[in-house]
Every structure is written in C-alpha cells, then in structure tokens.
C-alpha positions as CSV (number, residue, x, y, z in Angstrom):
1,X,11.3,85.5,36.6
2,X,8.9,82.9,35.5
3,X,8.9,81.8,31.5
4,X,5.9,82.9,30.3
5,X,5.9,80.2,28.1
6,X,5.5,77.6,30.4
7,X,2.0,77.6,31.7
8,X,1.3,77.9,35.4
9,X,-0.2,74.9,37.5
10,X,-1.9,73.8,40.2
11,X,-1.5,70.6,42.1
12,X,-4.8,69.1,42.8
13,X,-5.5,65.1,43.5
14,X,-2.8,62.4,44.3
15,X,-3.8,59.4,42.4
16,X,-3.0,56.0,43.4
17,X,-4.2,53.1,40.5
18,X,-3.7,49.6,42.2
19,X,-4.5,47.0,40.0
20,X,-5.3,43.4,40.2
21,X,-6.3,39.9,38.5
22,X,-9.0,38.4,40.9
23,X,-8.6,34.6,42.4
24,X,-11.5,33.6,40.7
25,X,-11.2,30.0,42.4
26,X,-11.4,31.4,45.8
27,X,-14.2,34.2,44.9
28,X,-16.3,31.3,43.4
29,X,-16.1,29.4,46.6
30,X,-17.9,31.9,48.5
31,X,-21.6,32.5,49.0
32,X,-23.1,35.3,47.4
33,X,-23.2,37.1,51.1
34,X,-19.9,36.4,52.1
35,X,-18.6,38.2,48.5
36,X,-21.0,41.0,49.4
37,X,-19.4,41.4,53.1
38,X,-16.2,41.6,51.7
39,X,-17.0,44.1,48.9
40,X,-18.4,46.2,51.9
41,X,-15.5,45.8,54.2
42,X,-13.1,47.1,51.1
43,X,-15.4,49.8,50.4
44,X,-15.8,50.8,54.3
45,X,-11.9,50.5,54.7
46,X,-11.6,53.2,51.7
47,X,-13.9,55.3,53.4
48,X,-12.4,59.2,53.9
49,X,-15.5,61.1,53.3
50,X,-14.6,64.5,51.9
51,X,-11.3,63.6,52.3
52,X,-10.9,61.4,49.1
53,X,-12.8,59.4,47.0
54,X,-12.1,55.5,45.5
55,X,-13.6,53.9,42.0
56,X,-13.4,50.1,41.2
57,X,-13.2,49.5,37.8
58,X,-13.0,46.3,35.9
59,X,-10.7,45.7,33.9
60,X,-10.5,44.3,30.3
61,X,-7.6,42.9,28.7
62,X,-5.3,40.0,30.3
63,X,-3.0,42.3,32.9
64,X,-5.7,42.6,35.7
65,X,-9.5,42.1,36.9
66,X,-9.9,45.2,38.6
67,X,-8.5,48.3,39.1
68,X,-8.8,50.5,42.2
69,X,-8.3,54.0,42.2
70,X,-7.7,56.4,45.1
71,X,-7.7,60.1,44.9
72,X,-6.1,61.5,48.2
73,X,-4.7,64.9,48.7
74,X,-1.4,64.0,49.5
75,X,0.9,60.4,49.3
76,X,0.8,59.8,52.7
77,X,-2.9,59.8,52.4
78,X,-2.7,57.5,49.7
79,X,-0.1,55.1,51.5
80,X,-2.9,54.9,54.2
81,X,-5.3,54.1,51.4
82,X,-3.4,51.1,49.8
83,X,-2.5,49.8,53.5
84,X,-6.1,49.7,54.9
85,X,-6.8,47.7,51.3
86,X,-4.5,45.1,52.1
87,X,-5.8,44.8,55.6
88,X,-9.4,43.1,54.0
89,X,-10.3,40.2,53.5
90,X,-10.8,41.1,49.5
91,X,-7.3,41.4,49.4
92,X,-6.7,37.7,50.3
93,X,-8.8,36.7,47.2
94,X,-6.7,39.5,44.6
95,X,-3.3,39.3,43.3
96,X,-1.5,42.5,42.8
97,X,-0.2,42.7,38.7
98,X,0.8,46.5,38.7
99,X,0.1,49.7,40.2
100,X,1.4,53.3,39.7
101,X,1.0,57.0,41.4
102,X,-0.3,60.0,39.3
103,X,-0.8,63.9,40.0
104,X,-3.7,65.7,38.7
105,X,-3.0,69.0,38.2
106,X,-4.7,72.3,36.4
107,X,-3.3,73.7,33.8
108,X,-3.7,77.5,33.4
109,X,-2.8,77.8,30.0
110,X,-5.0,80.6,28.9
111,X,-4.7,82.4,32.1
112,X,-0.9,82.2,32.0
113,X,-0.5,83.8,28.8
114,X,-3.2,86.6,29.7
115,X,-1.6,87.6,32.4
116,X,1.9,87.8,30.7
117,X,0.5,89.8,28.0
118,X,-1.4,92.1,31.0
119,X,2.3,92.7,32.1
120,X,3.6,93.2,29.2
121,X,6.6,89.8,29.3
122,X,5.2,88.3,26.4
C-alpha cells in the first residue's frame, strides 16, 4: 500500500539544458545573413511541432553564452534533439561548457492527501 504521506506524481516533460559560451570571433566574422541562416537552420533542426518545444536563452554570468533547452516526452526524444543540434552549422561557432537532464513532474499534493482521507489511511 502506498504511504500516504508521500504525494502522488505524474511524469510530464523530459528536459534537456545544453549550454554554451559562443565563439564570438567566428560569429563576428559572419555577415549579418549568414548569422541569421544559421539561427534558422538550429531553430528548423529543433523543430517537433506538438511534439516538443526548444527556448534559447542567453546566458549571464561567465559559465556560458546561451543556453538551449529542449522539452521532449521521453530521453530518446531528447537524444535526437541534442544530435540534430550538433549536426548545424551554429554548433561549429559554440562550445559546449555544461549540460544536464531534468524531469518535470506534477505534484498532487492536495489530491493525495484528500483522497487518503476519502479512504480513510490517513
């Protein structure tokens, strides 16, 4: 029988959080379209419709540039993700400084106890 005193959850998003310090040197050496094209090939490579979604988010601090985050359903979805990342031409201008895998789940606190108490296992 379950504990009632540990809430119930539900497994919902795999996260993936990739992030990196940008080759400034090498980004600067491109034209302003040729930076664009390869912000659009990354974003078109990330690309699962309702599937999953990505976020690029800058950075602050000294550890990394930019951080990309891919929510996925499951971690072979998100192994896919981080492979067709390092299969653009972006990825030639990033270095990788760290990156980790996360779980988002829901926590049914409140539900958990009700129903124990409904039942009467409190």
């Amino acid at each position: 029988m379950h504990n009632p005193f540990v809430p119930e959850t539900l497994e919902g998003w795999s996260v993936l959080h990739l992030m990196y310090r940008i080759r400034w040197d090498r980004l600067r050496a491109m034209a302003p379209t040729e930076r664009r094209r390869l912000a659009a090939e990354a974003v078109g490579a990330l690309a699962v419709g309702d599937a999953g979604r990505n976020a690029f988010v800058q950075m602050l601090g000294h550890k990394a540039d930019l951080m990309v985050v891919c929510f996925r359903r499951t971690f072979d979805e998100l192994a896919q993700a981080q492979l067709a990342l390092s299969r653009t031409e972006l990825h030639d201008v990033l270095e990788a400084t760290t990156s980790y895998v996360s779980m988002i789940e829901l926590g049914m606190y409140e539900m958990t106890a009700k129903v124990h108490t409904q039942v009467g296992q409190d």
